[in-house]
C-alpha positions as CSV (number, residue, x, y, z in Angstrom):
1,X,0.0,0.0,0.0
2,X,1.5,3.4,-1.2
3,X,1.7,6.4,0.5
4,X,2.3,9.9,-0.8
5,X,4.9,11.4,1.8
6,X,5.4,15.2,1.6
7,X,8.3,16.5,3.3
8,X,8.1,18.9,5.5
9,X,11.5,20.7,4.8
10,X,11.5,23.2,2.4
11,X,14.4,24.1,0.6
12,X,16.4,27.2,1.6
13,X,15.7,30.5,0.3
14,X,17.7,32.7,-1.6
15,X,17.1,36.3,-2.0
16,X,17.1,36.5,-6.1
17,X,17.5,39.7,-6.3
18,X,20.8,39.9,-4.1
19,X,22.2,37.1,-6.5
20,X,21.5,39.0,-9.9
21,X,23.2,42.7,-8.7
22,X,26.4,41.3,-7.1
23,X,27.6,41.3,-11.1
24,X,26.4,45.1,-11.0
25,X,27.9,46.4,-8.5
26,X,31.6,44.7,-9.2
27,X,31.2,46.3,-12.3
28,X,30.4,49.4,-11.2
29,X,32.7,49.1,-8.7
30,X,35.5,48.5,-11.5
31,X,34.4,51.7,-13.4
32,X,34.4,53.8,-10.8
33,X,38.2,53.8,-9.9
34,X,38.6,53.4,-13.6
35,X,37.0,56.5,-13.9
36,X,39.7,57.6,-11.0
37,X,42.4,56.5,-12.3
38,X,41.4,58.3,-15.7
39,X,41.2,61.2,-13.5
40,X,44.6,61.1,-12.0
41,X,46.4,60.7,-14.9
42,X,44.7,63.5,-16.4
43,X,45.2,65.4,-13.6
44,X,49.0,64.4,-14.0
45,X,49.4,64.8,-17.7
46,X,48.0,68.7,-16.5
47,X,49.9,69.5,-14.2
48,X,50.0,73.1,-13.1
49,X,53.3,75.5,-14.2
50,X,56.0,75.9,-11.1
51,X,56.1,79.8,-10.8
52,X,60.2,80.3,-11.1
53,X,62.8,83.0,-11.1
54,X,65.1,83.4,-14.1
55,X,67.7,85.5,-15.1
56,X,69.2,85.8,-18.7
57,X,72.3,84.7,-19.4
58,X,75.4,87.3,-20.3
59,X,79.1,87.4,-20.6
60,X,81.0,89.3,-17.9
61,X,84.5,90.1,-16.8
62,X,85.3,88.2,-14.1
63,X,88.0,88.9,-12.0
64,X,88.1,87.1,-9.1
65,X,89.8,88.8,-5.5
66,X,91.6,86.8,-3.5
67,X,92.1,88.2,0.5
68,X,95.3,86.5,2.7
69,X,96.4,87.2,6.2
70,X,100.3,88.2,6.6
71,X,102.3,90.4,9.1
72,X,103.8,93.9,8.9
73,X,107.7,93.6,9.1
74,X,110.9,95.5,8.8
75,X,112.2,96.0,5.1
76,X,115.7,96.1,6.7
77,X,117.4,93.9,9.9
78,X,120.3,94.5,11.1
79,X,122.6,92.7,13.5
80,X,124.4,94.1,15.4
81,X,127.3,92.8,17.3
82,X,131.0,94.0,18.9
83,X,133.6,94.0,16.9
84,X,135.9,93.3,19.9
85,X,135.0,90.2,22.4
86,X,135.0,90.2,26.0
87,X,132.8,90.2,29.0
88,X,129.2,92.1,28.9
89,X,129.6,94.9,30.9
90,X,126.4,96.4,30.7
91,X,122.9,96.4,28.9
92,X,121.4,99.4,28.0
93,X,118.0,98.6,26.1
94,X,115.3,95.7,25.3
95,X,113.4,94.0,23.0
96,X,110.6,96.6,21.6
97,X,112.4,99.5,22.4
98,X,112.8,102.6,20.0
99,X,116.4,103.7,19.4
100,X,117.9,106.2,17.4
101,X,121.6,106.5,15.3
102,X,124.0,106.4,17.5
103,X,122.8,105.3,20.4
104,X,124.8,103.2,23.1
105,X,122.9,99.8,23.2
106,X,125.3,98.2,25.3
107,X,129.3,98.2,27.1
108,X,132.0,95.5,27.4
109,X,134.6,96.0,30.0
110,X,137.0,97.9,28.8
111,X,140.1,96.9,31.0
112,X,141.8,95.0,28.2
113,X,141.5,97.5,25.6
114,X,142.4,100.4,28.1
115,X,145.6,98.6,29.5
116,X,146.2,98.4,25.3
117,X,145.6,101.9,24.4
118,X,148.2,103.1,27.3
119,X,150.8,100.2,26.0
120,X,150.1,101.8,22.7
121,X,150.8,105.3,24.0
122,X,154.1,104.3,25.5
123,X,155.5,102.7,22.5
124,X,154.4,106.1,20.3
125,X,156.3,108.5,23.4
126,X,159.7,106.1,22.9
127,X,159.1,106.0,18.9
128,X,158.8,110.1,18.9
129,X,161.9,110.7,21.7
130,X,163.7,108.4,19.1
131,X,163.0,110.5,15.9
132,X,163.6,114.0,17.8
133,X,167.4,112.1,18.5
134,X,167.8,110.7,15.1
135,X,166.6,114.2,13.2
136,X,169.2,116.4,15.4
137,X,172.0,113.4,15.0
138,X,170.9,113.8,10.9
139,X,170.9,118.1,11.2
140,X,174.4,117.5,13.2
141,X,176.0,115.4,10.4
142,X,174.5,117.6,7.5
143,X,176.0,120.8,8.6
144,X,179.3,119.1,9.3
145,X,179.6,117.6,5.9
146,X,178.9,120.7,4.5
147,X,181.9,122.0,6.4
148,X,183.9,119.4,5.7
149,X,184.3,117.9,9.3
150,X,182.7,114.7,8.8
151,X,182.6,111.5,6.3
152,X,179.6,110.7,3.8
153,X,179.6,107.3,5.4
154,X,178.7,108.8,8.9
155,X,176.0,110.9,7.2
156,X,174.1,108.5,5.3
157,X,173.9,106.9,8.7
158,X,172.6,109.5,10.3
159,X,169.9,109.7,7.2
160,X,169.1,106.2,7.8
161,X,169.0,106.0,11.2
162,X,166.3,109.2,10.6
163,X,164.3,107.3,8.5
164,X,164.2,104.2,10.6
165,X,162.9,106.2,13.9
166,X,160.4,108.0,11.5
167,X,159.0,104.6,10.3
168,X,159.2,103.8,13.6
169,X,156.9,106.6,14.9
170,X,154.2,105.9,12.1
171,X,153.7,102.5,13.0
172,X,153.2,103.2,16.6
173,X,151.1,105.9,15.4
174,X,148.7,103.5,14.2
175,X,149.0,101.1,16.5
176,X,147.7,103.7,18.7
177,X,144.8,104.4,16.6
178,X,144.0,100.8,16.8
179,X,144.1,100.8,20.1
180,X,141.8,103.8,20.4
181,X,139.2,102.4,18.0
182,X,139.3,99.0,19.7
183,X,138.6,100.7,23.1
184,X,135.5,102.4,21.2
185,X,134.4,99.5,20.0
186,X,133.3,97.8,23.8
187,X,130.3,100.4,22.9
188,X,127.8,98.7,20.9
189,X,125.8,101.9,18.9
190,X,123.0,101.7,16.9
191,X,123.6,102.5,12.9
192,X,120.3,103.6,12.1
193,X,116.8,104.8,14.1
194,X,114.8,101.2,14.6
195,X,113.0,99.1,17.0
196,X,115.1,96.2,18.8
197,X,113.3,93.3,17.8
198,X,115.4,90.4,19.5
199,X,118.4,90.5,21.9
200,X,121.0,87.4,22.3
201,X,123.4,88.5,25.4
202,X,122.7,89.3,29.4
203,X,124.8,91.3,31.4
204,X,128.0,89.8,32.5
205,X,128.5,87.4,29.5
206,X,131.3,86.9,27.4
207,X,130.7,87.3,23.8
208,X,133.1,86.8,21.4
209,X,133.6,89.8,18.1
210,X,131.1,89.5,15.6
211,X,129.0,87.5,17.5
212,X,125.1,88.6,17.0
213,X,123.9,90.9,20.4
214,X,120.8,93.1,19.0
215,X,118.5,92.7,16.0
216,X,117.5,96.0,15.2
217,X,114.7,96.8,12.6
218,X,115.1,100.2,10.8
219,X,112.9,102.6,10.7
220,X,111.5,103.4,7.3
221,X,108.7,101.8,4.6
222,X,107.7,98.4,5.9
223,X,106.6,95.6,4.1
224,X,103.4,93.4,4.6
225,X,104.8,89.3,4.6
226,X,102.3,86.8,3.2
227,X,102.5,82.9,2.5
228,X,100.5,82.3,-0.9
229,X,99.8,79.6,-3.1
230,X,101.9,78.7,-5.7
231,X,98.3,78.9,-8.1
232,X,97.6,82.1,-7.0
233,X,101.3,83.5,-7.8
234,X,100.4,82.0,-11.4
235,X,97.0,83.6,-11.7
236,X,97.6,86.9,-10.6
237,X,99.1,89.7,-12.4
238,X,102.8,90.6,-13.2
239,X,102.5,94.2,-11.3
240,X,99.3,94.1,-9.3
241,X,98.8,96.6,-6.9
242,X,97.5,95.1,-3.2
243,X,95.1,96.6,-1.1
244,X,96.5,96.4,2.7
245,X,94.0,96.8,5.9
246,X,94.7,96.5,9.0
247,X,92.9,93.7,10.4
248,X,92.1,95.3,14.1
249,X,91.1,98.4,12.4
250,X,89.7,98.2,8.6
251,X,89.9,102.2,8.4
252,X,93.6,101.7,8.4
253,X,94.7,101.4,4.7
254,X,97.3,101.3,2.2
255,X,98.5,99.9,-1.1
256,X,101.5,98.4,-2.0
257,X,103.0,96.3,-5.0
258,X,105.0,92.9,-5.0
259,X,108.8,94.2,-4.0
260,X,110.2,90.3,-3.7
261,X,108.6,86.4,-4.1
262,X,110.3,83.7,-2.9
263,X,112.1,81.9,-6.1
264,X,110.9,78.4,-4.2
265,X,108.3,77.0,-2.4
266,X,108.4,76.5,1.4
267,X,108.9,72.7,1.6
268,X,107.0,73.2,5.1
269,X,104.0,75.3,4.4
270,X,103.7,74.5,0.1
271,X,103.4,78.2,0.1
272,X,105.9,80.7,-1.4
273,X,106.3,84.0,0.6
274,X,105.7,87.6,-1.5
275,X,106.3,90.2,0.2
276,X,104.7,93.3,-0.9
277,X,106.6,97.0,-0.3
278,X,104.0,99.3,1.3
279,X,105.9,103.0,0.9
280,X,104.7,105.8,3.0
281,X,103.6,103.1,5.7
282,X,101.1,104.1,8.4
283,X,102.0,104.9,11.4
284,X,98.7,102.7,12.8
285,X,100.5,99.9,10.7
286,X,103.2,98.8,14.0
287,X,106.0,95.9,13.5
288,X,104.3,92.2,13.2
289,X,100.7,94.0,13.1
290,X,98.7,91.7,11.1
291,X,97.1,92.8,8.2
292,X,94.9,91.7,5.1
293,X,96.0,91.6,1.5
294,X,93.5,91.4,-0.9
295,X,94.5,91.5,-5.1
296,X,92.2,91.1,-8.3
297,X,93.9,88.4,-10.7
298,X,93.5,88.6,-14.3
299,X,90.2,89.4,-15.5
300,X,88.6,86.4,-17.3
301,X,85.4,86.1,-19.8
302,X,83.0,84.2,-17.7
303,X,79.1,84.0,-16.5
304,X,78.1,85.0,-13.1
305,X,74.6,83.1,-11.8
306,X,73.4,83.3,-8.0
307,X,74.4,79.6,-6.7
308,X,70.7,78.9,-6.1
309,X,70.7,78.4,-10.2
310,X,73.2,75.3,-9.6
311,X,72.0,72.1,-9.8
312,X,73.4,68.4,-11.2
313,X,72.6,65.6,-13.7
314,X,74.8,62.3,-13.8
315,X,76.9,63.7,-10.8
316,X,77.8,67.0,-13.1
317,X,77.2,70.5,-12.0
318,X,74.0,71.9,-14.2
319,X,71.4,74.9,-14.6
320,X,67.9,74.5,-15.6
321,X,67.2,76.2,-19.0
322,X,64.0,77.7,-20.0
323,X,62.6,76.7,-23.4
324,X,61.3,80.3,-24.2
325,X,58.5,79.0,-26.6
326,X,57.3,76.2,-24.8
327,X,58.4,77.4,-21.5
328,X,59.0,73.9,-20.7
329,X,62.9,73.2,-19.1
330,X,65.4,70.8,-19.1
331,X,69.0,70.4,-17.4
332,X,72.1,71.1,-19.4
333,X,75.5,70.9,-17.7
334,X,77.8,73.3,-17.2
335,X,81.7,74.0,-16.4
336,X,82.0,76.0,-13.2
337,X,85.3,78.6,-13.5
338,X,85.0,79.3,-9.4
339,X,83.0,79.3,-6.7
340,X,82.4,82.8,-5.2
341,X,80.4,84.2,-2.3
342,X,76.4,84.0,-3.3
343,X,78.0,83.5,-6.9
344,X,78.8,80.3,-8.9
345,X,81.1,81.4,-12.0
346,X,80.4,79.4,-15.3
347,X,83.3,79.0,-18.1
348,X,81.1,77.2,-20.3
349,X,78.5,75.4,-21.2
350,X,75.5,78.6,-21.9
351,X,75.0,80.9,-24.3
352,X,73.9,84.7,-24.4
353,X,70.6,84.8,-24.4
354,X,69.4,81.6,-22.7
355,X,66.9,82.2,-19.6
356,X,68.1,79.9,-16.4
357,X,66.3,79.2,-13.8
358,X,67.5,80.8,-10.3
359,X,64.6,80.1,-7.8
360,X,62.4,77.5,-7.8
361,X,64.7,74.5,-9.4
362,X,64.1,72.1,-6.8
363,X,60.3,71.8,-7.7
364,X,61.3,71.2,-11.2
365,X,61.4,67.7,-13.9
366,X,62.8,67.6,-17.2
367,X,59.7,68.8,-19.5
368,X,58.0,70.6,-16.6
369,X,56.4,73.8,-18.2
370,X,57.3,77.0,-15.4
371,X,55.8,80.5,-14.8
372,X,58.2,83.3,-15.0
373,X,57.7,85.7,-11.9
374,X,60.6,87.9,-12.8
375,X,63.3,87.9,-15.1
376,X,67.2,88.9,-14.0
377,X,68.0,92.0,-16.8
């Protein structure tokens, strides 16, 4: 016997309607950041000019000034020393004092040179009692040859004997005036007006003649000492004239020109030492006072650009260049002659004319079209 059996589960139910718009909305889901994208790359392929400073480009003498430090010193030094040794006696000035000609800068004992001068004396006295004998023997046989009384024999003795104690008396003459100048020279005197700069000797010690006591620097045009590169002796001009200012006080000035350069380099420093001749020196302008040189080398064909216009490409200094009919830019590179305060200085690599970029280059891509705010006359 059949039975007809009807279940009593029903089969889930499925919202139809959620099924069929899941396809929608992924599409529309698809074309809406399509649509976004589309919009972003228009908005890149648009993008809005960089506002930018330029200047044009134009040729300029450039003649770059180059500033060193030296030291005011003495055009002439002296040494001084005695010209007779012995035992320092006394010291009469110091290192940094002002002396003039003549002056007594210091005393060895004179005992030796005294006890000299006096031996000196004596031997002059007996040489001159000698020649008053021998010129009234001589006077005595002349006037008795003449009478007949004597021999020619005795008298050309007499004459010899005349001309001996006269020779005689000469050299004790100037052995006297050696002794006198020797006994002067235990004064050490200054040859010219100067400053001592630098003293050897103490009192009560032996120095031996010639030996060095004072260092005097004369008074007169000064010169201003500097320690230079060799480049910079190469770069700069045969004759230049150098502006000198007095580094405490810049309102002290002069100018000079080159009076000597070293004919090698200092194996020390690598520098060679000019010294520059600074006539009518001022008086504000003291002994090892130091001072500022400053010279223009030779002037040189060249581009000036504020250093803001520097850029690179590949590791190479560039400028950005302004296409002037697109306004779009691109990079070209560039040969820089020196680097100067606020300035970068181009040999080569531009042209009259071109418009570069000085402000605003680090906003900028190759192609990128720019907006001029102001242009450099």
């Amino acid at each position: 016997m059949s039975r007809n059996v009807t279940s009593s589960v029903s089969p889930p139910s499925v919202k139809t309607s959620s099924l069929l718009s899941f396809p929608s909305a992924v599409c529309v889901c698809t074309a809406v950041l399509l649509l976004a994208g589309c919009q972003k790359q228009e908005a890149a392929d648009k993008k809005l000019p960089v506002m930018v400073r330029t200047e044009t480009v134009a040729m300029a003498d450039y003649a770059p000034r180059t500033s060193l430090t030296g030291v005011i010193a003495a055009r002439t030094l002296n040494n001084l020393s005695f010209r007779v040794g012995g035992r320092v006696a006394e010291r009469l000035v110091d290192v940094g004092q002002h002396v003039d000609q003549g002056a007594v800068l210091a005393r060895i004992d004179p005992q030796e040179q005294q006890s000299d001068l006096r031996s000196a004396q004596a031997d002059l006295d007996a040489a001159q009692a000698q020649l008053t004998q021998s010129a009234a023997a001589f006077e005595r046989q002349k006037t008795l040859l003449a009478q007949g009384f004597t021999t020619r024999r005795d008298y050309d003795a007499a004459d010899q004997a005349l001309k001996v104690a006269q020779g005689s008396v000469d050299a004790a003459q100037s052995a006297f005036a050696n002794a006198q100048q020797n006994l002067s020279f235990t004064e050490l005197k200054a040859g010219a007006p100067g400053v001592i700069t630098a003293r050897q000797v103490e009192t009560g010690q032996v120095v031996q003649a010639a030996q060095t006591v004072f260092t005097v620097a004369e008074d007169g045009d000064r010169d201003a000492v500097f320690n230079v590169q060799e480049t910079l002796v190469a770069r700069t001009p045969a004759s230049p004239a150098v502006t000198i200012t007095l580094l405490s006080d810049p309102q002290v000035r002069a100018t000079g020109k080159v009076r000597e350069i070293a004919p090698a380099v200092d194996q020390a420093s690598g520098s060679i030492r000019v010294k520059i001749g600074i006539p009518d020196t001022p008086a504000g302008m003291p002994l090892g006072a130091a001072v500022i040189g400053s010279v223009s080398a030779k002037p040189a064909k060249a581009i000036l650009l504020p250093w803001q216009a520097l850029t690179s490409t590949a590791g190479k200094p560039a400028v950005w260049i302004v296409d002037p009919s697109t306004k779009a830019v691109a990079t070209t590179p560039v040969e820089v002659l020196a680097y100067d305060s606020g300035t970068v200085v181009i040999a080569s690599g531009l042209n009259e004319g071109q418009s570069v970029v000085t402000a605003g280059g680090q906003l900028l891509s190759p192609g990128q079209t720019v907006e001029i705010s102001g242009a450099g006359q």
